[in-house]
C-alpha positions as CSV (number, residue, x, y, z in Angstrom):
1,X,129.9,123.6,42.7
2,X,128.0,124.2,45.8
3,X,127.3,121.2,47.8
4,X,124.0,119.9,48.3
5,X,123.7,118.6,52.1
6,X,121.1,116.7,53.4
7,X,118.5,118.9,55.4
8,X,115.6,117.6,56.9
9,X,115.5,119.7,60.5
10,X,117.7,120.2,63.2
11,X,117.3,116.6,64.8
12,X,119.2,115.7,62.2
13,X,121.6,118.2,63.1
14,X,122.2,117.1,66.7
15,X,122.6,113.6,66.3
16,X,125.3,114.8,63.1
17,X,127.5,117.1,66.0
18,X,127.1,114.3,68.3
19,X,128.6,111.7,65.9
20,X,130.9,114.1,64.5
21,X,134.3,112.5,65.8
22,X,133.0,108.9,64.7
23,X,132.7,108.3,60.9
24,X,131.4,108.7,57.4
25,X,128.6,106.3,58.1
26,X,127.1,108.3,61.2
27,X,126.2,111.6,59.8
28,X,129.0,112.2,56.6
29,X,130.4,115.5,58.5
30,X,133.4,115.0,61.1
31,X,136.5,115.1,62.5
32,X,139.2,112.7,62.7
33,X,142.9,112.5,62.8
34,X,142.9,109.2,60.3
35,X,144.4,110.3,57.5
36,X,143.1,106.6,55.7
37,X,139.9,107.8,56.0
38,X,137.8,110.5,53.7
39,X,136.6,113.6,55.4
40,X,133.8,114.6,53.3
41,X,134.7,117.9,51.8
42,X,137.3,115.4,50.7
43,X,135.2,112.5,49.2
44,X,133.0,115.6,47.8
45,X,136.3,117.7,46.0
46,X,138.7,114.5,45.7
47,X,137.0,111.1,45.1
48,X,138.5,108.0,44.5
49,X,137.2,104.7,44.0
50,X,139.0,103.5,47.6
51,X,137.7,107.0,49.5
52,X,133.7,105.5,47.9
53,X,134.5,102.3,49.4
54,X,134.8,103.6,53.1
55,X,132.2,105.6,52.7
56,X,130.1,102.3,51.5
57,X,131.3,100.8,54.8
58,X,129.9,103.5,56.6
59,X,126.7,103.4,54.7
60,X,125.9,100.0,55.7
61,X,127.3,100.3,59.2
62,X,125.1,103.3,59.5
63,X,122.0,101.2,58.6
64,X,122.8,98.9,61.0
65,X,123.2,101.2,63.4
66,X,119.3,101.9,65.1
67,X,118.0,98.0,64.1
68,X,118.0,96.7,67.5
69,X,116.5,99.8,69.0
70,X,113.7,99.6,66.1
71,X,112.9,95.7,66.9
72,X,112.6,96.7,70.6
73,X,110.5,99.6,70.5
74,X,108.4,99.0,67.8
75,X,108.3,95.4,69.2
76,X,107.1,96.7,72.6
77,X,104.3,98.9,70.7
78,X,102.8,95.8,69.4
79,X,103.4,93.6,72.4
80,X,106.0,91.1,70.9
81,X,108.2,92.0,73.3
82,X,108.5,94.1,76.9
83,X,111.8,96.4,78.0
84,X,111.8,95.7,82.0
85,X,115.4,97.1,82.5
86,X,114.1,99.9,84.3
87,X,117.0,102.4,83.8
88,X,115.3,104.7,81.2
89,X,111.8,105.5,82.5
90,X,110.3,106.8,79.1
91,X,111.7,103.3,77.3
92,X,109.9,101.0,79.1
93,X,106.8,103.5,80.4
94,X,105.5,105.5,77.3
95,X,105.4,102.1,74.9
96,X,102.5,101.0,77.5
97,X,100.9,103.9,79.0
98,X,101.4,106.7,76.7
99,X,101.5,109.6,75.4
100,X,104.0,109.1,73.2
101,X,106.5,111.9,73.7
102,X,108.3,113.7,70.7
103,X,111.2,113.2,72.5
104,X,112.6,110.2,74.3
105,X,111.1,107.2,73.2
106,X,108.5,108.6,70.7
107,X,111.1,111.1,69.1
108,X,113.5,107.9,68.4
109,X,113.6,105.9,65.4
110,X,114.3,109.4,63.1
111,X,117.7,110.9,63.3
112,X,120.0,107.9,63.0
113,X,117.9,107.1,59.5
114,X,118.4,110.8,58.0
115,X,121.9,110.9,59.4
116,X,122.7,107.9,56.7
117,X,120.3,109.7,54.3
118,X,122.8,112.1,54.4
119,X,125.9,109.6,53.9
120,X,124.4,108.2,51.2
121,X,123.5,111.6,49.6
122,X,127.2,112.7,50.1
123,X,128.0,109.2,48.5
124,X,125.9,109.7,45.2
125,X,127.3,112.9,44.6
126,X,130.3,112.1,44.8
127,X,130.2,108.8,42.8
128,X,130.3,110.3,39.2
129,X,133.2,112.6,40.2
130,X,135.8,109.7,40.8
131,X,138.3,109.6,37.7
132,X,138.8,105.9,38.4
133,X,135.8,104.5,39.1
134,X,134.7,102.7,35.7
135,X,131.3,103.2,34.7
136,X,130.1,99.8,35.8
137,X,131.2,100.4,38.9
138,X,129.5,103.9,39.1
139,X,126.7,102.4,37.7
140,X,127.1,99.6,41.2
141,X,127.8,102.3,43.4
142,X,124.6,104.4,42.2
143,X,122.3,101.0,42.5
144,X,123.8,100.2,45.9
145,X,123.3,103.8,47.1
146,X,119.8,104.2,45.7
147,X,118.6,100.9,47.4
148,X,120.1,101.7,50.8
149,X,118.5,105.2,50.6
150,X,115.1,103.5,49.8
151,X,115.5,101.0,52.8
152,X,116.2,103.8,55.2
153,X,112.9,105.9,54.5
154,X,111.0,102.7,54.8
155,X,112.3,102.5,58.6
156,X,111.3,106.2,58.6
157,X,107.9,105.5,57.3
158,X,107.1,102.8,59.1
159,X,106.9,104.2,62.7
160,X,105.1,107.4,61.3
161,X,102.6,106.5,59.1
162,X,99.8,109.6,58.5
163,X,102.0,111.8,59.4
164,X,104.5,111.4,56.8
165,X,108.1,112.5,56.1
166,X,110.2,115.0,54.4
167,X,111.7,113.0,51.3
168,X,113.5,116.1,49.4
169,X,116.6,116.5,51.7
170,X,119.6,117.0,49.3
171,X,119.2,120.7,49.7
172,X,121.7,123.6,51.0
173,X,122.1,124.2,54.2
174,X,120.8,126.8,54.1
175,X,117.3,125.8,52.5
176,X,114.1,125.9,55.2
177,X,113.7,122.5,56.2
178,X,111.8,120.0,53.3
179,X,108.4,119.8,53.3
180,X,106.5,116.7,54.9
181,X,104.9,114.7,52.3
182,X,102.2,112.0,52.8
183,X,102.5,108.2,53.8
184,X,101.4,107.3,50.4
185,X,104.0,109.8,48.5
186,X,106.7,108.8,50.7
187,X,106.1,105.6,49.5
188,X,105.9,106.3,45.8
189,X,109.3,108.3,46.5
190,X,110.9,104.5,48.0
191,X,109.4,102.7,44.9
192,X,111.5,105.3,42.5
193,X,114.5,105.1,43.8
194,X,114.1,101.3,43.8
195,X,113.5,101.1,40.3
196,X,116.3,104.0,39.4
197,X,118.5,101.4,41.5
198,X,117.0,98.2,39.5
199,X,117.7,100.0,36.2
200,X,121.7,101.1,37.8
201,X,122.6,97.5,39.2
202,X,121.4,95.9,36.1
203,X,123.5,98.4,33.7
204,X,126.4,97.2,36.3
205,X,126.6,94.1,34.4
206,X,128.8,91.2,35.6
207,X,131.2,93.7,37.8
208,X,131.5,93.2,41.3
209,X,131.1,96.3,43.4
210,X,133.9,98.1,43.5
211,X,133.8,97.8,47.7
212,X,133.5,95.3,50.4
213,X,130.4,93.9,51.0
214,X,129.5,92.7,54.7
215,X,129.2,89.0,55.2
216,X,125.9,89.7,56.2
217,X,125.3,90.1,52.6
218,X,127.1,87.0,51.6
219,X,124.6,85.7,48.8
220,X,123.5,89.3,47.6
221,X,127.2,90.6,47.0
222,X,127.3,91.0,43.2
223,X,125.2,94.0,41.4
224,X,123.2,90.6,39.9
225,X,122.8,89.5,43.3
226,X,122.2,92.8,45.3
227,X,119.2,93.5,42.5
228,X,117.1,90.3,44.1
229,X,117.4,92.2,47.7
230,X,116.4,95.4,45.6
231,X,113.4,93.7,44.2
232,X,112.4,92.4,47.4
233,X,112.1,95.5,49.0
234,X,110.1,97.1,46.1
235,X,108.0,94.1,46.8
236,X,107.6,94.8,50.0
237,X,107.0,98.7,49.4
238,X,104.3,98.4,47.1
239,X,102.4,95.8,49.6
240,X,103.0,98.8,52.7
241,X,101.4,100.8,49.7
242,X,98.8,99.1,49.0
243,X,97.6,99.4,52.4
244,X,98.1,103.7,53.0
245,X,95.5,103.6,50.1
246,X,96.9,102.9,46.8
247,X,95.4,99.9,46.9
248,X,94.6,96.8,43.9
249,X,97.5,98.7,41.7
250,X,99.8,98.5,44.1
251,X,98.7,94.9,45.1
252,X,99.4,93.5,41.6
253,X,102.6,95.7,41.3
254,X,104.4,93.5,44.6
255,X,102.7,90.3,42.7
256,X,104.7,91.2,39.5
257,X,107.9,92.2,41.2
258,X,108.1,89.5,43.6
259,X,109.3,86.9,40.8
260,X,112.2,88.9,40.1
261,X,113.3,88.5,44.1
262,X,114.6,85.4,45.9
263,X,111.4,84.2,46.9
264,X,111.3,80.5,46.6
265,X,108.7,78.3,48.4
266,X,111.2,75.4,49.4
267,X,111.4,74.9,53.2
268,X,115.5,75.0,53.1
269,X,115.1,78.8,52.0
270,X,112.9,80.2,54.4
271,X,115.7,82.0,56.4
272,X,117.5,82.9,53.2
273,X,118.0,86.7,52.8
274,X,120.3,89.6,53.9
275,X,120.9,90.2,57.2
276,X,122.7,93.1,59.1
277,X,126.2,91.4,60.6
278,X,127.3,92.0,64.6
279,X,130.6,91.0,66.1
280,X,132.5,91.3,69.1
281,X,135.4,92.5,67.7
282,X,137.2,95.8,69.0
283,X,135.0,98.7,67.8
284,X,132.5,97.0,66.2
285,X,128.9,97.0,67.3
286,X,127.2,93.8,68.8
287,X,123.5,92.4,68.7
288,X,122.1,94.2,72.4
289,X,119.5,91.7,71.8
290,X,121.4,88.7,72.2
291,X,120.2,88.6,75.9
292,X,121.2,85.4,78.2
293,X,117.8,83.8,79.8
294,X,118.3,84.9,83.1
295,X,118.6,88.6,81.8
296,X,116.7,91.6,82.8
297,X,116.0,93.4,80.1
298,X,113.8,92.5,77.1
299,X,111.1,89.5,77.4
300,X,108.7,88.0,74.9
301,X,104.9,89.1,76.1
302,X,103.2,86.4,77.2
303,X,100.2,87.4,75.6
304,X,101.8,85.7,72.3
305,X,100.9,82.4,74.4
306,X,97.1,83.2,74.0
307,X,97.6,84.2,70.4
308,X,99.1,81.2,69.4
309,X,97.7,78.2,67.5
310,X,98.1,74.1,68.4
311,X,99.7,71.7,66.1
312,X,97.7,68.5,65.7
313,X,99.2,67.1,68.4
314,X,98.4,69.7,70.7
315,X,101.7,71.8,71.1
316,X,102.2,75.4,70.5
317,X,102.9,76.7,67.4
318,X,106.3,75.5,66.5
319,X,107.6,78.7,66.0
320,X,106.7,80.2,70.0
321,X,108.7,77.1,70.9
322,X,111.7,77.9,68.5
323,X,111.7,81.6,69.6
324,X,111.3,81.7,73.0
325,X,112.4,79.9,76.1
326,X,111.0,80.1,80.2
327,X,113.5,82.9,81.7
328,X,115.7,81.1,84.3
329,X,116.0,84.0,87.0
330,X,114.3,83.6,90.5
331,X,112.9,84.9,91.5
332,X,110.7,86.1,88.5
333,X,111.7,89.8,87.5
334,X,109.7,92.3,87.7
335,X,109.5,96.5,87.8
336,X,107.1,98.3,89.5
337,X,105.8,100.9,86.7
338,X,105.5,98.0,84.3
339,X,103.7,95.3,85.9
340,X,104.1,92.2,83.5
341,X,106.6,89.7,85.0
342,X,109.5,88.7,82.7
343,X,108.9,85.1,82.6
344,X,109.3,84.5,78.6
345,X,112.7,85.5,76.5
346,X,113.5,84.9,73.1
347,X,116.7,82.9,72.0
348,X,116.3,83.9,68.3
349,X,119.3,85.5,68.6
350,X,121.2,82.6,70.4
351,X,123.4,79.9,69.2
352,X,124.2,76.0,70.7
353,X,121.8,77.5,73.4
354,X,123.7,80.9,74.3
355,X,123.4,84.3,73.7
356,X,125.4,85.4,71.0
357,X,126.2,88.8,70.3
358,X,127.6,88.6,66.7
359,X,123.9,86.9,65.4
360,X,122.5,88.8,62.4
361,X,119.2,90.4,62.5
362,X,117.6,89.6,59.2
363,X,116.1,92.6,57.0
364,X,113.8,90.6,54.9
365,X,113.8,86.6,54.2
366,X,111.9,84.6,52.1
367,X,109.4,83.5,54.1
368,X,108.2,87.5,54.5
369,X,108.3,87.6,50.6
370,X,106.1,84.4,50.6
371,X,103.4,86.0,53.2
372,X,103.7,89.2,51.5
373,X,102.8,87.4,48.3
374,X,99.7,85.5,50.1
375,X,98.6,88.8,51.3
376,X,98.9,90.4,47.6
377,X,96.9,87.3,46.3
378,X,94.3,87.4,48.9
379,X,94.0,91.5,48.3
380,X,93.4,90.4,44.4
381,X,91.2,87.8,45.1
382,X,93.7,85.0,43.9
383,X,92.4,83.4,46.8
384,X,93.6,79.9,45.8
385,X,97.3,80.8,45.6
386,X,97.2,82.6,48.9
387,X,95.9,79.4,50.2
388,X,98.7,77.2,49.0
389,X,101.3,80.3,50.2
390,X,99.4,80.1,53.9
391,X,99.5,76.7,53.7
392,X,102.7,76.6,53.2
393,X,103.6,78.8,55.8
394,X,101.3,77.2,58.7
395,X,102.8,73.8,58.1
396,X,106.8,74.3,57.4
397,X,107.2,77.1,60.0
398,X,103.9,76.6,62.4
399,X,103.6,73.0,62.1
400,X,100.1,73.6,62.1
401,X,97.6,72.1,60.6
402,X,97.0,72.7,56.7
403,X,93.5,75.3,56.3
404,X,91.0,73.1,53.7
405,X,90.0,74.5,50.7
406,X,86.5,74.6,51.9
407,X,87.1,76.4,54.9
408,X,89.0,79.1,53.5
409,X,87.0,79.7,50.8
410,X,83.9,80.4,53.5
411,X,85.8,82.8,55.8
412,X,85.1,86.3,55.4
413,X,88.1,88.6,53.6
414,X,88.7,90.0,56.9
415,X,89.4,86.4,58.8
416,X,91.7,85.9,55.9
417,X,93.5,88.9,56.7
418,X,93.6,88.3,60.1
419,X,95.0,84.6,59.4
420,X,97.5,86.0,57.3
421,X,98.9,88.8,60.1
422,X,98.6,86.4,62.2
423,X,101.3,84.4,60.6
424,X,103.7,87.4,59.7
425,X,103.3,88.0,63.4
426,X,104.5,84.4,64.9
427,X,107.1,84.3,62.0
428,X,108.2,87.5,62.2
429,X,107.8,88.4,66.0
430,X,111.0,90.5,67.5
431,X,112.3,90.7,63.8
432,X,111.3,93.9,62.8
433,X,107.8,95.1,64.9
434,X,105.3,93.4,62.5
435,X,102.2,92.9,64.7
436,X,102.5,96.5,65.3
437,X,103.1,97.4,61.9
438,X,100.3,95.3,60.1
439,X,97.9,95.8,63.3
440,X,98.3,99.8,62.4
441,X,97.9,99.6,58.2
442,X,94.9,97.4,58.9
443,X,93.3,99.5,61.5
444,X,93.1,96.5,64.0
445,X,95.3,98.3,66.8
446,X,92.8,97.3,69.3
447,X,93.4,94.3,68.9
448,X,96.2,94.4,70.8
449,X,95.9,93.6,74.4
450,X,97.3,97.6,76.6
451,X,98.7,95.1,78.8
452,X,98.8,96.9,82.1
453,X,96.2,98.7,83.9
454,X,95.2,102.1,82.2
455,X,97.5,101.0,79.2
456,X,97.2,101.9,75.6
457,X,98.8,100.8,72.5
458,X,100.3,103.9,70.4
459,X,98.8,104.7,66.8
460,X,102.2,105.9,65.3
461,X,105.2,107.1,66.6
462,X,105.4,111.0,66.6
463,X,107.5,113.6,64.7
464,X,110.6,114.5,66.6
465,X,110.2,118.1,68.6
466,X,113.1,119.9,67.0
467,X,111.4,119.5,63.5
468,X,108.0,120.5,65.2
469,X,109.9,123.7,66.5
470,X,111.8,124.0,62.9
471,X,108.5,124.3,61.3
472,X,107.1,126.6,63.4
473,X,104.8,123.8,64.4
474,X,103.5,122.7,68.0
475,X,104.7,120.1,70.2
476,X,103.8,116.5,68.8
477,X,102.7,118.4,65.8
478,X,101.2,116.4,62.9
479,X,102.5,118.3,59.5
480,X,99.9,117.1,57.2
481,X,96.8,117.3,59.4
482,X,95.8,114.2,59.6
């Protein structure tokens, strides 16, 4: 049987040589003297139910991998946060100035994501061919696969918008790199291989999955379990949907898939979800976010001050006070091409007051499922509901004030909207690049402040060069068109 190999351009092919000597969660092709550990003509010719379970570890290591870098630069796109480290001129110029480069910092945030593509590719064709893996656990492993695969294009997606993605990569080698596809059939392509996943994880039964599951996951670690992550997501998808122009279908598909998630409007859940795990052991990757106050790297924008709404009292929104804390080094830092002083950090990822570089990053919690619900019901005009699910929001996480009735029901639709991103921002800031995100799907970029002197704010991240050149296609070329 000839192999089908994950294609989708010759970025992909780079960052797989590069990674080559590391392991099956990087790219799926490589060397290594570790006889304990699958090569992958092996998994591919010889699978076993123990060689599936490295490869699993690899698949989740893999889409741990980029996370920081996506909260930092999409982050710095929408002004949640600012990179003053100064040691990697495009990082900390080309979020604020422009033009986004197709390499560097705009080309980022592509390979890593089709590298796993590929593991996970490697991983599903290899599945059925294991003589001891029951078909449960097949049925597990397929779920598992399918649902990681889904998350990875949404990361893809996400930073390119219009321009859309290749999604039919498990081709030969030699194939001509896939075809891009549009925003809007990339996301169609997520929501399948969520269900396929839902329809796999729930055929699993009561097994558990036949591999170890990161503690990060702890909570979601059962096919059962794992499917509530699954929904979420689809959730999610249909909402990011909804906005590329599918619109009131989509809307009422994430309001009939959220019930089958873990959302659950109790304040003790909010930061209930799965996260991606860091530690300090040997060999293992750590949270480069985790950044001590007198740091001089990444700092909140201060602009979030100006933003942000008073409880009745008069302080700040509770979460800018949970999140962030005054930076302690004097005097105040500060880089010459990006003149914002670094005055504001976040501790999110701190605990008993100190940096701590085995904190998980969270991938989706309840409280996004609740505000992605809001935002559903306000796009269906259950404006009531969205009330209660804003409400609950502003006053659990916010400590704001409660919105009446009567005043929300006399806003416009697009002061709703704007209340609503405006609390995914503030509880979602340096999470996963939200303001950015949301300001982009709801064409409300300029509301973001440049920041600096002759600064702009970037409308999408661009297509990598090497699958420009691939494709015969011009520097920062835009496949579709658009």
């Amino acid at each position: 049987m000839t192999r089908i190999v994950h294609r989708a351009g010759p970025a992909l092919a780079a960052a797989c040589l590069a990674a080559a000597t590391i392991s099956l969660g990087a790219c799926g092709g490589f060397n290594i003297t570790d006889t304990n550990q699958p090569t992958q003509t092996d998994l591919e010719n010889n699978p076993t139910k123990s060689k599936l379970a490295a490869a699993a570890t690899g698949i989740f290591s893999g889409a741990r991998s980029d996370i920081t870098g996506f909260i930092w630069q999409v982050g710095s796109m929408g002004r949640e946060g600012i990179n003053l480290s100064g040691n990697n001129q495009p990082d900390y110029q080309e979020p604020y100035f422009g033009p986004l480069s197709s390499t560097q910092f705009g080309g980022s945030e592509w390979a890593g994501r089709y590298a796993n593509i590929r593991s996970i590719n490697v991983y599903l064709d290899a599945a059925p061919k294991a003589p001891d893996l029951a078909p449960a656990e097949l049925s597990a492993s397929q779920g598992f696969g399918n649902t990681m695969k889904a998350l990875a294009f949404m990361y893809v997606i996400e930073t390119r918008a219009g321009l859309g993605a290749p999604v039919d990569v498990d081709r030969p080698v030699t194939a001509p790199p896939a075809d891009f596809v549009s925003e809007d059939s990339v996301y169609g392509y997520i929501i399948g291989l969520l269900d396929s996943a839902q329809t796999a994880l729930q055929n699993a039964g009561g097994t558990s999955f036949p591999f170890p599951v990161p503690p990060g996951f702890t909570g979601f670690d059962q096919p059962s379990t794992f499917l509530l992550f699954n929904r979420a997501l689809k959730a999610k998808a249909e909402i990011l949907r909804g906005t590329a122009g599918c619109g009131q279908p989509c809307f009422q598909a994430a309001l009939t898939t959220l019930p089958q998630s873990f959302i659950d409007p109790t304040p003790s859940s909010l930061g209930i979800g799965p996260r991606f795990d860091f530690s300090t052991a040997s060999g293992d990757q750590q949270n480069g976010l985790a950044e001590p106050l007198d740091g001089t790297t990444f700092f909140a924008d201060t602009f979030m001050l100006v933003h942000a709404q008073r409880q009745a009292g008069g302080e700040l929104d509770a979460r800018v006070l949970a999140k962030t804390a005054r930076a302690t080094r004097d005097p105040i830092w500060s880089i010459p091409a990006v003149p914002l002083p670094g005055v504001l950090k976040y501790v999110i990822y701190f605990t008993g007051g100190q940096p701590d570089l085995s904190k998980p990053v969270p991938i989706i919690r309840d409280e996004e499922l609740i505000l992605l619900r809001a935002e559903a019901e306000i796009q269906t005009g259950d404006l009531t509901d969205a009330l209660t699910d804003i409400n609950f929001i502003r006053t659990n996480s916010g400590r704001l004030p409660a919105i009446s009735s009567g005043t929300w029901t006399s806003m416009s639709n697009a002061d709703r909207i704007n209340e609503l991103l405006y609390n995914r921002w503030f509880s979602l800031m340096w999470e996963q690049g939200t303001r950015w995100i949301d300001a982009r799907r709801y064409n409300l970029l300029g509301t973001i402040e440049p920041g600096v002197p002759g600064g702009q704010v970037p409308q999408r991240m661009p297509i990598p060069q090497d699958e420009c050149s691939a494709r015969n296609l011009p520097t920062n070329c835009d496949p579709l068109g658009t």
